[in-house]
Each structure stands twice: as C-alpha cells, then as structure tokens.
N, C-alpha and C positions, 0 to 999 in steps of 0.2 A: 423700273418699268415692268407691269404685268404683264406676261402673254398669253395670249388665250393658249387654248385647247386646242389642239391641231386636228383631230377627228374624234367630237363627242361621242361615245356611244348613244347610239338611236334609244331614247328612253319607253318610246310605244313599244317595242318588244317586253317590256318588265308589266306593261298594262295589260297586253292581251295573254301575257301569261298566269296574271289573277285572274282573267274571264276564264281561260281556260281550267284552268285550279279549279276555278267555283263550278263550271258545271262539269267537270267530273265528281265534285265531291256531291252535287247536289244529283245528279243520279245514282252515284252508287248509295247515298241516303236514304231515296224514294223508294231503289230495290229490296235494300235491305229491311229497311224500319219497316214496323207494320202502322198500317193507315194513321191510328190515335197518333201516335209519337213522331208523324213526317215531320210538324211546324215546330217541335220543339226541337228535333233534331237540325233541320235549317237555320234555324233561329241562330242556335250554337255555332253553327256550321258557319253564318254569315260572320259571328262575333272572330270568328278565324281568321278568314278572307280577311277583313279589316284590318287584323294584325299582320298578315302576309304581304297588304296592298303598301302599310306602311315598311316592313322590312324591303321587300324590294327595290322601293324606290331610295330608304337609303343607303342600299347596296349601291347604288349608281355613284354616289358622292357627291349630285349636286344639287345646290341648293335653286337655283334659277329653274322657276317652276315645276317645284314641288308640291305645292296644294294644289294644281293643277292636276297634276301626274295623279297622285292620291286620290283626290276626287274620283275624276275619269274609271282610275279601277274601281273604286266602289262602288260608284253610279252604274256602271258595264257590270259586275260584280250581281249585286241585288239587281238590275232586270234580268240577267243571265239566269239566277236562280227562282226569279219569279217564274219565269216563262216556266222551267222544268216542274215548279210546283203547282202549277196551272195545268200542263199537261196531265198529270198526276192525279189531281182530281177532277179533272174531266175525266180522266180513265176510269177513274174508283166512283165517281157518280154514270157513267155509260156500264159501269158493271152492276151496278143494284138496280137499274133498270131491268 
C-alpha cells in the first residue's frame, strides 16, 4: 500500500519565484542594455526564465501537476516581463518626445 505525502511542499512558492526571477532580470536588462539591444536581450532573458521555470518545478519531485506548474510560471513569466518592456518604451518613446 502507498502512502501519500504527509505535508507536500506548497508548489506556488517555486512559481512566484520565476515571476520574480524574470522581473528582476527583465529590469536590470532594460537599465543596462541600450535601447536597440532591449528585445534581443529579453528575448534571451525569457529563453532562461523557461529553463528555470522548468528546473524548479523539477526541484519539487512531483509529478501531479506539472504542466500546470510550468505553464503558470511561464505565462506569470512573459506578462511579467512584458509589462517591464512596455514600461520601457513607453519611457524611451515619452523621451524622444
């Protein structure tokens, strides 16, 4: 007979810590990079996040929703990082004005 898991680790902590990931990494991109090179560095930057979203969730060890989990960060993930590259140029466009 199997028994379950007595107290699963709470898997949303491993999700909001790729949201977090990605926008720290997608501001420090936006300050650093100059204007041309933002969307290629995101771009990169998101191909990251992706590889992170799936490491952590198989840091957790399980498998009973997993593409969910994954998902969730990615989708959190790329809006997270939109919204910073939206701000961004909306800045660098209210500046050539």
């Amino acid at each position: 007979m199997v028994e379950p898991a007595l107290a699963p680790r709470n898997a949303f902590h491993g999700v909001v810590a790729v949201w977090a990931a990605s926008l720290i990494v997608a501001v420090v991109l936006g300050l650093v990079l100059p204007e041309g090179d933002r969307v290629t560095g995101l771009l990169i930057a998101f191909g990251g996040v992706i590889l992170l979203a799936f490491a952590v969730q198989l840091g957790y060890g399980r498998a009973q929703g997993f593409i969910v989990r994954v998902a969730g960060s990615v989708a959190g993930a790329l809006i997270v990082m939109g919204l910073v590259s939206a701000a961004f140029g909306l800045s660098a466009l209210a500046a050539a004005l």
